[in-house]
PDB file of the backbone (N, CA, C, O) and the ligand in Angstrom, with CONECT records:
HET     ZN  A 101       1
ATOM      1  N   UNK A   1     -82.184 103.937-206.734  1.00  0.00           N
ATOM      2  CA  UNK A   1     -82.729 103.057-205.705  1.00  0.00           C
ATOM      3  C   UNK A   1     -82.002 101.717-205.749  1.00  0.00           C
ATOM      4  O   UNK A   1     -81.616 101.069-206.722  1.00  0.00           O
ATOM      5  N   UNK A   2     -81.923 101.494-204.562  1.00  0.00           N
ATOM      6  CA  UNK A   2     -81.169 100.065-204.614  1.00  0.00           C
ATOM      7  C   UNK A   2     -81.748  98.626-205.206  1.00  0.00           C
ATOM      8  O   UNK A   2     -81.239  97.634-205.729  1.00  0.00           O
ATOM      9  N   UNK A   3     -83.186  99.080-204.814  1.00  0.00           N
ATOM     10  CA  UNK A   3     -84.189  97.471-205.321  1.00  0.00           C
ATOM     11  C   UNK A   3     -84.536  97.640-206.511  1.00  0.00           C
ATOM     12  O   UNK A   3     -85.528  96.930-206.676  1.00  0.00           O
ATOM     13  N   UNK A   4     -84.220  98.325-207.704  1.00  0.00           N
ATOM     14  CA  UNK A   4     -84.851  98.313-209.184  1.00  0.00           C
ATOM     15  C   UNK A   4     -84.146  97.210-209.803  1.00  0.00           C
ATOM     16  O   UNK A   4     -83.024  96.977-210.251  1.00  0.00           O
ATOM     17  N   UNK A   5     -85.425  96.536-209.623  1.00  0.00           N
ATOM     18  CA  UNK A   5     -85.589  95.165-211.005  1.00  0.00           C
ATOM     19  C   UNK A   5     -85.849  95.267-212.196  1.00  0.00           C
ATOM     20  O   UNK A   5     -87.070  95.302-212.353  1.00  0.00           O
ATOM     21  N   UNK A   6     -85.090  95.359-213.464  1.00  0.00           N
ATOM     22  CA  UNK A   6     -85.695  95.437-214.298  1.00  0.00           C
ATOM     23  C   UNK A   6     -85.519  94.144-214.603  1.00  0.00           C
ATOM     24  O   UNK A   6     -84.599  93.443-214.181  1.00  0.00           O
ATOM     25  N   UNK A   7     -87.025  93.562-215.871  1.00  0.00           N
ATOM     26  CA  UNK A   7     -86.998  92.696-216.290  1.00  0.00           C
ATOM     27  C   UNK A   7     -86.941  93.007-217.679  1.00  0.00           C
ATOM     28  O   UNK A   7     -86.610  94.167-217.922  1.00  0.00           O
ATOM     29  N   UNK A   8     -87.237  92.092-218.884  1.00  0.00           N
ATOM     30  CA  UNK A   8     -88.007  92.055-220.498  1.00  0.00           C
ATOM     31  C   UNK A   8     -88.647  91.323-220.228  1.00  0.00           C
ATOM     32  O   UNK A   8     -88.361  90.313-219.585  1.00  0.00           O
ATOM     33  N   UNK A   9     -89.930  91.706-220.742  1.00  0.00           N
ATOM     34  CA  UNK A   9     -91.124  90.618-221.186  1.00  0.00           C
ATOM     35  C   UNK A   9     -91.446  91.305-222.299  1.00  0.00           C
ATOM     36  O   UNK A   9     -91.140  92.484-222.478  1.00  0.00           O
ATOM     37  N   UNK A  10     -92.173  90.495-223.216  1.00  0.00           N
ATOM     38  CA  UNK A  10     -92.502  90.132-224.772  1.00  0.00           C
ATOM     39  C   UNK A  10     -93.991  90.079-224.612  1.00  0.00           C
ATOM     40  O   UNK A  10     -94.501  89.631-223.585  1.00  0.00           O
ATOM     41  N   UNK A  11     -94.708  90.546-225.649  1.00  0.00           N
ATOM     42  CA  UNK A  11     -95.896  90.941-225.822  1.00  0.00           C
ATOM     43  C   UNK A  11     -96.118  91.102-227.400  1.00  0.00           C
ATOM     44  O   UNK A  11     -95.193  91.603-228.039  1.00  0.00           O
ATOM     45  N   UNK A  12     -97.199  90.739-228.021  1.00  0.00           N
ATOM     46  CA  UNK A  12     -97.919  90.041-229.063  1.00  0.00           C
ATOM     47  C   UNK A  12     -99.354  90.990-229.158  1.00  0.00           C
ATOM     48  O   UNK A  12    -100.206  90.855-228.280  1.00  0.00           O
ATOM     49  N   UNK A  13     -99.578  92.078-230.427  1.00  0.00           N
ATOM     50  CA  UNK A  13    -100.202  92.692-230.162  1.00  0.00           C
ATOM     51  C   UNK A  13    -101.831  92.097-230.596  1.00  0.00           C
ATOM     52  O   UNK A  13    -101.952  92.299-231.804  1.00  0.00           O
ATOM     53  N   UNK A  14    -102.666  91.668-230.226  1.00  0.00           N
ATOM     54  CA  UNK A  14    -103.779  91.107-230.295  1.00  0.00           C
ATOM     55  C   UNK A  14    -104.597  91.318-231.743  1.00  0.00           C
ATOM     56  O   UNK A  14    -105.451  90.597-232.257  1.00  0.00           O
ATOM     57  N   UNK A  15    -103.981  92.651-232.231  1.00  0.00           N
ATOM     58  CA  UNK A  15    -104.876  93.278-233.183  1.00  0.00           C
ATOM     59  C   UNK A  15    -104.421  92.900-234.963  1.00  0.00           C
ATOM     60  O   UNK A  15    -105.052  92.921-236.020  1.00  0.00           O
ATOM     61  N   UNK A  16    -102.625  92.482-234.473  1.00  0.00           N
ATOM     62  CA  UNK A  16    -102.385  92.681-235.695  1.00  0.00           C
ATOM     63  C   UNK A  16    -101.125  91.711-236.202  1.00  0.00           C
ATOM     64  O   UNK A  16    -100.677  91.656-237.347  1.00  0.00           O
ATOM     65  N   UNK A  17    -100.550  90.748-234.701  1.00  0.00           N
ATOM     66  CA  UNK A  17     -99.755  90.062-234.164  1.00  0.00           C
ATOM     67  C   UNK A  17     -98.080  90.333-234.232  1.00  0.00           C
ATOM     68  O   UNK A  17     -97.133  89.547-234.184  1.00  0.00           O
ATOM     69  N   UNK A  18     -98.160  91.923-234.376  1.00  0.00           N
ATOM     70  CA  UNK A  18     -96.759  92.442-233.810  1.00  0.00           C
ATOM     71  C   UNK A  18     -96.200  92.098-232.112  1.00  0.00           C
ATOM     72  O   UNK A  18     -96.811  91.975-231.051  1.00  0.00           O
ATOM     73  N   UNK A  19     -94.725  92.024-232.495  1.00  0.00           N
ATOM     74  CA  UNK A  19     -94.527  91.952-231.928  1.00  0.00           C
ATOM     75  C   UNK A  19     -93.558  92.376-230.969  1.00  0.00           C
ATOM     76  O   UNK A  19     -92.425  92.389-231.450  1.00  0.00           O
ATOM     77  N   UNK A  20     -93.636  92.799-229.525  1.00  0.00           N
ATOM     78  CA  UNK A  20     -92.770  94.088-228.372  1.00  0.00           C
ATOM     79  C   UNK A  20     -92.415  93.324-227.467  1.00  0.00           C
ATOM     80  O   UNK A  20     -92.755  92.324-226.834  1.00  0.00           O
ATOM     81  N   UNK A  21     -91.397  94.298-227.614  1.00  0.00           N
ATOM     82  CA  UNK A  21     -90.821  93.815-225.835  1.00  0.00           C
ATOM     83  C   UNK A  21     -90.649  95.310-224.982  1.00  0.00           C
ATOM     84  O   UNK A  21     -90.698  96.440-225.467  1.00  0.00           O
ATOM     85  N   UNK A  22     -90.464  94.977-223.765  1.00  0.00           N
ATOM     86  CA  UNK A  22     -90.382  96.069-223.072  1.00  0.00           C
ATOM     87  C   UNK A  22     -89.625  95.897-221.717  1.00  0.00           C
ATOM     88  O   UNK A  22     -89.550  94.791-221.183  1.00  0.00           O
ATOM     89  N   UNK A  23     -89.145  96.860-221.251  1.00  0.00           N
ATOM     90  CA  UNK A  23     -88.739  96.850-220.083  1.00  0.00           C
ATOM     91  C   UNK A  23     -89.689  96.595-218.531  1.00  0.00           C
ATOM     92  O   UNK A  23     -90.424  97.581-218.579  1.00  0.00           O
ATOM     93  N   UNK A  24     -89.960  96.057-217.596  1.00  0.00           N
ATOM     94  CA  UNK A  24     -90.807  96.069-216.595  1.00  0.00           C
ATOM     95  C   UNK A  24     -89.864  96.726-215.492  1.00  0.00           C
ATOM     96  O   UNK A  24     -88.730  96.264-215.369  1.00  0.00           O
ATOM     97  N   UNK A  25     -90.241  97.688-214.757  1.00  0.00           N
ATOM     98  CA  UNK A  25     -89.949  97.924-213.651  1.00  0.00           C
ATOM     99  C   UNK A  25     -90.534  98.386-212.724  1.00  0.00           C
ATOM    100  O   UNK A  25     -91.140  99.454-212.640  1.00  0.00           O
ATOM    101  N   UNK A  26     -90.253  96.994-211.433  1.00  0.00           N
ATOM    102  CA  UNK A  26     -91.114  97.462-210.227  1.00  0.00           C
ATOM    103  C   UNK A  26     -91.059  98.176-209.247  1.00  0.00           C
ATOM    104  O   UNK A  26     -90.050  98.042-208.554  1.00  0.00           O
ATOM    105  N   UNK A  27     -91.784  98.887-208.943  1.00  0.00           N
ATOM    106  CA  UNK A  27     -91.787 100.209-208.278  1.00  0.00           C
ATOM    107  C   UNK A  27     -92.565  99.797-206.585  1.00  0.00           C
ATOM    108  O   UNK A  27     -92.917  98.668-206.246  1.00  0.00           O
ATOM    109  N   UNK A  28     -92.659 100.873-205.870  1.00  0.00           N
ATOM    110  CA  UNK A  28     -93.211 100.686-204.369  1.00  0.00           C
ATOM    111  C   UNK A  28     -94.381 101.134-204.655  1.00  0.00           C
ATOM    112  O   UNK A  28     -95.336 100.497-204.212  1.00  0.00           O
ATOM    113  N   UNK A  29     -94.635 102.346-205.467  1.00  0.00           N
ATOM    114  CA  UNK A  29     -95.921 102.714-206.061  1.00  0.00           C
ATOM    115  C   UNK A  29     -96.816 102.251-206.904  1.00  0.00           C
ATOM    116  O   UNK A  29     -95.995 101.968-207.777  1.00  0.00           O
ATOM    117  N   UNK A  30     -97.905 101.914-207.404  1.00  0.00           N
ATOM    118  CA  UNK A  30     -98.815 101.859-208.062  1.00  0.00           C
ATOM    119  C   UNK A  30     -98.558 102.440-209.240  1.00  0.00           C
ATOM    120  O   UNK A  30     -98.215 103.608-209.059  1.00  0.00           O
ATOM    121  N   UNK A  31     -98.583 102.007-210.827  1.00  0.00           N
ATOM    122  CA  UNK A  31     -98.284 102.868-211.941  1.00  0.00           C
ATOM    123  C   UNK A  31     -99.355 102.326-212.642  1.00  0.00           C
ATOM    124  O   UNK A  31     -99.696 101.365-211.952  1.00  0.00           O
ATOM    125  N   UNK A  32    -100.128 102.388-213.671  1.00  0.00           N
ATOM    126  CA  UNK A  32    -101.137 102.513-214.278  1.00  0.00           C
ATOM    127  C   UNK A  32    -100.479 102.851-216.315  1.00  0.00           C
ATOM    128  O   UNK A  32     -99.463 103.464-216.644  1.00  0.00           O
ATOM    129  N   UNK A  33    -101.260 102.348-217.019  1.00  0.00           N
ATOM    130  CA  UNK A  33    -100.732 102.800-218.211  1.00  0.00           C
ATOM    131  C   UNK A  33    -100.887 101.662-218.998  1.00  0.00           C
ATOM    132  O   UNK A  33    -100.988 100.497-218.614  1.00  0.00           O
ATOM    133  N   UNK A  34    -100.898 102.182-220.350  1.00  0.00           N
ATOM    134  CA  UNK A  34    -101.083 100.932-221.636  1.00  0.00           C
ATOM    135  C   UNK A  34    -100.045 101.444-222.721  1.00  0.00           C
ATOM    136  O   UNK A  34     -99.741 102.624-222.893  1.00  0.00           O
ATOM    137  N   UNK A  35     -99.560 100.374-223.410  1.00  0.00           N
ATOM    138  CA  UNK A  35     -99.308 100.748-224.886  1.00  0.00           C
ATOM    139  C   UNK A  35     -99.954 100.209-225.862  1.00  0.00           C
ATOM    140  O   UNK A  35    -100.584  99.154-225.937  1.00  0.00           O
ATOM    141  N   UNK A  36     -99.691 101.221-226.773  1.00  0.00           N
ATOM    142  CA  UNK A  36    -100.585 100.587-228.361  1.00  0.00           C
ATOM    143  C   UNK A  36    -100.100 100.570-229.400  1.00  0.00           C
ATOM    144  O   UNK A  36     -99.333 101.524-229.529  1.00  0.00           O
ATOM    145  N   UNK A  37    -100.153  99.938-230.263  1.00  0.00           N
ATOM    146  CA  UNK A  37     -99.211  99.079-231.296  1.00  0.00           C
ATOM    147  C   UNK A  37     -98.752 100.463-232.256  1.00  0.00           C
ATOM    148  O   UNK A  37     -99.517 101.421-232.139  1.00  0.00           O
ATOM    149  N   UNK A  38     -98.089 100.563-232.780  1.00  0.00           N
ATOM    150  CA  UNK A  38     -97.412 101.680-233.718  1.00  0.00           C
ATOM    151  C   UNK A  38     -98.062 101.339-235.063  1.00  0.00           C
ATOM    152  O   UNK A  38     -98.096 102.268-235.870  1.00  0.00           O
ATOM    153  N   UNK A  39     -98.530 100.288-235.402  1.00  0.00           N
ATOM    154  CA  UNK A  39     -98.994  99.569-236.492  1.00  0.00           C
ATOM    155  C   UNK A  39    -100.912  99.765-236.388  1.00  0.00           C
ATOM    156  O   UNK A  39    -101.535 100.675-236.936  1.00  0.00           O
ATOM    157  N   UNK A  40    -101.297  99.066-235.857  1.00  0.00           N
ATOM    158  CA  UNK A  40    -102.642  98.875-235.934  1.00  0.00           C
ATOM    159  C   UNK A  40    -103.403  99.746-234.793  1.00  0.00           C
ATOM    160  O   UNK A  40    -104.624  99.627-234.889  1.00  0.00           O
ATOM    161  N   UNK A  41    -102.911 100.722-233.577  1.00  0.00           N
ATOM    162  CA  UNK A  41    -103.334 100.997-232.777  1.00  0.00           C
ATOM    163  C   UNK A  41    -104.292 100.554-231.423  1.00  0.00           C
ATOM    164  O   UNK A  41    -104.991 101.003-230.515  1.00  0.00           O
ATOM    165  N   UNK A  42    -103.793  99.411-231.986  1.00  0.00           N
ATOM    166  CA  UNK A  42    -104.551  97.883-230.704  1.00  0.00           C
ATOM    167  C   UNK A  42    -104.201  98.269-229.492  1.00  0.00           C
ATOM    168  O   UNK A  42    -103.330  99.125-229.647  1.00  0.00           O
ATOM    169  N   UNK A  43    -104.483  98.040-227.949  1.00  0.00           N
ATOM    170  CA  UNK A  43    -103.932  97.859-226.803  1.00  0.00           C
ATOM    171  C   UNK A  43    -102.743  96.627-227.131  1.00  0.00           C
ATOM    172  O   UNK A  43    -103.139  95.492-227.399  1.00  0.00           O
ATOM    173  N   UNK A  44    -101.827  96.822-227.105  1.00  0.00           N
ATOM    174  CA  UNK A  44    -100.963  95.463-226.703  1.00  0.00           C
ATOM    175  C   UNK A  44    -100.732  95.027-225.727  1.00  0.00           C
ATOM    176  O   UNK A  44    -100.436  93.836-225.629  1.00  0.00           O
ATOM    177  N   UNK A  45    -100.789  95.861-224.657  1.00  0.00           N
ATOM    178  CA  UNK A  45    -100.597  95.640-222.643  1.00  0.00           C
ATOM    179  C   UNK A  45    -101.226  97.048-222.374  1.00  0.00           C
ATOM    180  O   UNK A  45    -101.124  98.025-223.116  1.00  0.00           O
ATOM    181  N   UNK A  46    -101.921  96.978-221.132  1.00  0.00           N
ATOM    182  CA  UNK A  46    -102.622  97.357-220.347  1.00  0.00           C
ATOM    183  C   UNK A  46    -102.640  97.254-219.213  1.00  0.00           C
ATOM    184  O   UNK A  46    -103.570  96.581-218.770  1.00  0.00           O
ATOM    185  N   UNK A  47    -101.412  97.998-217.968  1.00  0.00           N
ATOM    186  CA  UNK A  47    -101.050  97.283-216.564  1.00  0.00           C
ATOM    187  C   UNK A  47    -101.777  98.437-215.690  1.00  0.00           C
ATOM    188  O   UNK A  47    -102.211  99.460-216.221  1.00  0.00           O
ATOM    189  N   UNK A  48    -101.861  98.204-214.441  1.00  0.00           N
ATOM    190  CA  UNK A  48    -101.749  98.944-213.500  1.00  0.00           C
ATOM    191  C   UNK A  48    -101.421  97.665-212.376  1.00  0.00           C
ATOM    192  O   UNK A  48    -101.479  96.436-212.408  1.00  0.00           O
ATOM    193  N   UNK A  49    -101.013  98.801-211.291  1.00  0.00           N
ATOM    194  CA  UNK A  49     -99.877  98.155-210.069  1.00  0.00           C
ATOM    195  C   UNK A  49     -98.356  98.443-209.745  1.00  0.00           C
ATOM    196  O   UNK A  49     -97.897  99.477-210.231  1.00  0.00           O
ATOM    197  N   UNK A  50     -97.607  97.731-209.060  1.00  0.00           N
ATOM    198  CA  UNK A  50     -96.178  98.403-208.647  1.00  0.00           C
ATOM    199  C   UNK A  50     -95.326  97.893-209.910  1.00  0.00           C
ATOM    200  O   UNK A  50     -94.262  97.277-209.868  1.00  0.00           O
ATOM    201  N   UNK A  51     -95.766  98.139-210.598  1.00  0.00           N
ATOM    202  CA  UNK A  51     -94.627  97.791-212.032  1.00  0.00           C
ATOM    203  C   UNK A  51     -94.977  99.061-212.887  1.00  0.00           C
ATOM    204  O   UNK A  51     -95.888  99.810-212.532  1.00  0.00           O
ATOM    205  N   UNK A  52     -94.071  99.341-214.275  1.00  0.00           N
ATOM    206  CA  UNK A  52     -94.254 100.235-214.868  1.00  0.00           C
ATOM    207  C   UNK A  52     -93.647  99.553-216.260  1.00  0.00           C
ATOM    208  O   UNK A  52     -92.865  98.616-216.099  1.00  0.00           O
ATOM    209  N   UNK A  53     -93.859  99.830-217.168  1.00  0.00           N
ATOM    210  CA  UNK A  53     -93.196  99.115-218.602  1.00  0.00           C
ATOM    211  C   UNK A  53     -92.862 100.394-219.322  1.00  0.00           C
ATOM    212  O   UNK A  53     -93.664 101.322-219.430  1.00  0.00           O
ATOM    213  N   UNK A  54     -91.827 100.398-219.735  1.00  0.00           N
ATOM    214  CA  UNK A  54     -90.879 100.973-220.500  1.00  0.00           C
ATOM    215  C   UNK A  54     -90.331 100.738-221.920  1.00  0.00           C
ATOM    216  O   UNK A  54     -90.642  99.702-222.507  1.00  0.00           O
ATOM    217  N   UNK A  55     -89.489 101.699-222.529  1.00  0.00           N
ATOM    218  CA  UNK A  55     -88.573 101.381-223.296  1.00  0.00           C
ATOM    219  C   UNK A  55     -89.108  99.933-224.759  1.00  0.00           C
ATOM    220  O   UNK A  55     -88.496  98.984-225.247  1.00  0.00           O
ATOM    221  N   UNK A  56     -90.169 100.370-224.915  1.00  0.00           N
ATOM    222  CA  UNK A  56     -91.009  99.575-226.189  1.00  0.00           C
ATOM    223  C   UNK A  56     -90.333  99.297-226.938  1.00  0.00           C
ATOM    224  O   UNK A  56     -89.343 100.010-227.099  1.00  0.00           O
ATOM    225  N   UNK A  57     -90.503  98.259-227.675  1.00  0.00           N
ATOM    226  CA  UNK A  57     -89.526  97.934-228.619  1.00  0.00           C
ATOM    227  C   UNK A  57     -90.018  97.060-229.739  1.00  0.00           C
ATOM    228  O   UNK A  57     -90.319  95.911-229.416  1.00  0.00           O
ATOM    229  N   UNK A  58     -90.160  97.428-231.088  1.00  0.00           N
ATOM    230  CA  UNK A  58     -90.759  96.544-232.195  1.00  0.00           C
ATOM    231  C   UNK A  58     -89.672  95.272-231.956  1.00  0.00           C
ATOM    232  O   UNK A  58     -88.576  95.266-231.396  1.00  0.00           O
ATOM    233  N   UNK A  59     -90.457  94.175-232.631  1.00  0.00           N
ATOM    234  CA  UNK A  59     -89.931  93.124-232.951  1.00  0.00           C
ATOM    235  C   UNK A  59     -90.182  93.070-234.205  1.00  0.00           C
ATOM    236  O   UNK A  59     -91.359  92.937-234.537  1.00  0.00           O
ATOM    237  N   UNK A  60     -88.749  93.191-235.616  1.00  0.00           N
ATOM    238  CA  UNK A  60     -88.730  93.216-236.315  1.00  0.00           C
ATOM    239  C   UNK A  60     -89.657  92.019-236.987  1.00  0.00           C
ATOM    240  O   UNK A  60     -90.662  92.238-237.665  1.00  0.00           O
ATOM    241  N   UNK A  61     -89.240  90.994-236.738  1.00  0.00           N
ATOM    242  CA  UNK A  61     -89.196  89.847-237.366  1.00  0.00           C
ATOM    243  C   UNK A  61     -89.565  88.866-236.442  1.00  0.00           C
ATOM    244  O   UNK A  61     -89.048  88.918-235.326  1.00  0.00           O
ATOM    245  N   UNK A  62     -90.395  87.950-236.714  1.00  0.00           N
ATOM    246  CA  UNK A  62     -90.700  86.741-235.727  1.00  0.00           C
ATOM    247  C   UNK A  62     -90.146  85.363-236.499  1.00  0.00           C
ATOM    248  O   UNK A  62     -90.722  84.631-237.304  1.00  0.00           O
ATOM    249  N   UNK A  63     -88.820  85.302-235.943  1.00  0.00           N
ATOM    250  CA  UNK A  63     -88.612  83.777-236.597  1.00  0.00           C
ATOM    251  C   UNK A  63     -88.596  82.809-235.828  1.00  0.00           C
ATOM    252  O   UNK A  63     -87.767  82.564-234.951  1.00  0.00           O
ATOM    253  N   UNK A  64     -89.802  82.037-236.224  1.00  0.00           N
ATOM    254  CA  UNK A  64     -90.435  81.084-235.831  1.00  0.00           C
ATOM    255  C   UNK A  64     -89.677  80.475-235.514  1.00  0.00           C
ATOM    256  O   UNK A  64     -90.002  80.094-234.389  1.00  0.00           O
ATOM    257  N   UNK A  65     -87.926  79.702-236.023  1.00  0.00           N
ATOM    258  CA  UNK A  65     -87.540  78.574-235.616  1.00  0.00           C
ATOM    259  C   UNK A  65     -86.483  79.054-234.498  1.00  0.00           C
ATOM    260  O   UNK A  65     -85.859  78.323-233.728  1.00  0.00           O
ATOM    261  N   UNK A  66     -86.427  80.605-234.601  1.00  0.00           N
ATOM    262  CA  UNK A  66     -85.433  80.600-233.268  1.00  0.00           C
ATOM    263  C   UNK A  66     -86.317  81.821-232.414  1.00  0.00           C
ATOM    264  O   UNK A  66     -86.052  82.992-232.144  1.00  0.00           O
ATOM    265  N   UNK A  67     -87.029  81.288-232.246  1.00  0.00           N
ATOM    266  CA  UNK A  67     -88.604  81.991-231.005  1.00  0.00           C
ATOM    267  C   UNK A  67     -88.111  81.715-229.588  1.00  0.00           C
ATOM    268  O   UNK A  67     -87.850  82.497-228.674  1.00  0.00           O
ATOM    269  N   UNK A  68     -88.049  80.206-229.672  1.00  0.00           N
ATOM    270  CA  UNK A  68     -87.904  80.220-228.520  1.00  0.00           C
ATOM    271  C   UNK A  68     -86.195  80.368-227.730  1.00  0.00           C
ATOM    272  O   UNK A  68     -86.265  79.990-226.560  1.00  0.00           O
ATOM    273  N   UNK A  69     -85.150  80.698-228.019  1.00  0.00           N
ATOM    274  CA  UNK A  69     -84.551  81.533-228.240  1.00  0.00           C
ATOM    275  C   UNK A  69     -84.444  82.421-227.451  1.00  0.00           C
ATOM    276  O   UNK A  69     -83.552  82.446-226.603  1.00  0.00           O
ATOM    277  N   UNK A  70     -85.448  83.427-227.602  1.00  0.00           N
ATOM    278  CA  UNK A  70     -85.454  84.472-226.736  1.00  0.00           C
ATOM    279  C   UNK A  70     -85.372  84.073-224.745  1.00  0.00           C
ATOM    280  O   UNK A  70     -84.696  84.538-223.828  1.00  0.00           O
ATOM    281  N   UNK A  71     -86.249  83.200-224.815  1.00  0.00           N
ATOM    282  CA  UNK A  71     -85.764  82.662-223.437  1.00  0.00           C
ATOM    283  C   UNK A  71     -84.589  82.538-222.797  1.00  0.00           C
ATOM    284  O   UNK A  71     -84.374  82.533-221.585  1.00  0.00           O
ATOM    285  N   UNK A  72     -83.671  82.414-223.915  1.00  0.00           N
ATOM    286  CA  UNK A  72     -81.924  82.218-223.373  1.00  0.00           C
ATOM    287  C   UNK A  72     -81.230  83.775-223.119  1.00  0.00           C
ATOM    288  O   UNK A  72     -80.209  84.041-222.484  1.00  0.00           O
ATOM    289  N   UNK A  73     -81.940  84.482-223.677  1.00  0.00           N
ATOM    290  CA  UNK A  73     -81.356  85.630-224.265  1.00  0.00           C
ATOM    291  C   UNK A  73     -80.629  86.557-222.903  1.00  0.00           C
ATOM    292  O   UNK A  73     -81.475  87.045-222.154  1.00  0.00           O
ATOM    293  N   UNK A  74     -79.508  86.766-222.619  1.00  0.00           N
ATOM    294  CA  UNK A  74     -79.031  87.856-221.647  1.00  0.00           C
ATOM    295  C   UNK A  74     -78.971  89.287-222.003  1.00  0.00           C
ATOM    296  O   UNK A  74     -78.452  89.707-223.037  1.00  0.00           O
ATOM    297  N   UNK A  75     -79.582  90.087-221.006  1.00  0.00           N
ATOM    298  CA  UNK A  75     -79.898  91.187-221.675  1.00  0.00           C
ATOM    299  C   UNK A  75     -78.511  91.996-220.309  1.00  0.00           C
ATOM    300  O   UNK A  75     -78.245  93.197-220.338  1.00  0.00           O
TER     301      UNK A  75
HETATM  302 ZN    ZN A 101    -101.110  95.829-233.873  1.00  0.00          ZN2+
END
């Protein structure tokens, strides 16, 4: 398809403070779906709507002094 956006967004699992990233991609359809932590079995995200999240991804390590960081990051 010509219009697939993918994005990354980062997610912080509530239960146990791991931390994911994932792929977002928005769709024309409605997608529905959650993931749950590999660690503690928490919800970490929980979407429904024209997006879909993908391609999960642990975050090894959270270093605090280059966090923010990730904002620059080209994927
Ligand atoms: Zn967890």
């Amino acid at each position: 398809m010509a219009n697939t956006i993918w994005t990354i967004e980062e997610f912080t699992c509530p239960g146990c403070g791991m931390n994911y990233t994932a792929t977002r991609e928005e769709h024309a359809e409605p997608h529905a779906g959650q993931f749950k932590c590999s660690i503690c079995s928490g919800v970490v995200h929980a979407w429904s709507g024209k997006h879909h999240f993908f391609g999960w991804q642990a975050v090894k390590s959270k270093p605090a002094v280059f966090g923010r960081r990730w904002a620059g990051v080209q994927w």
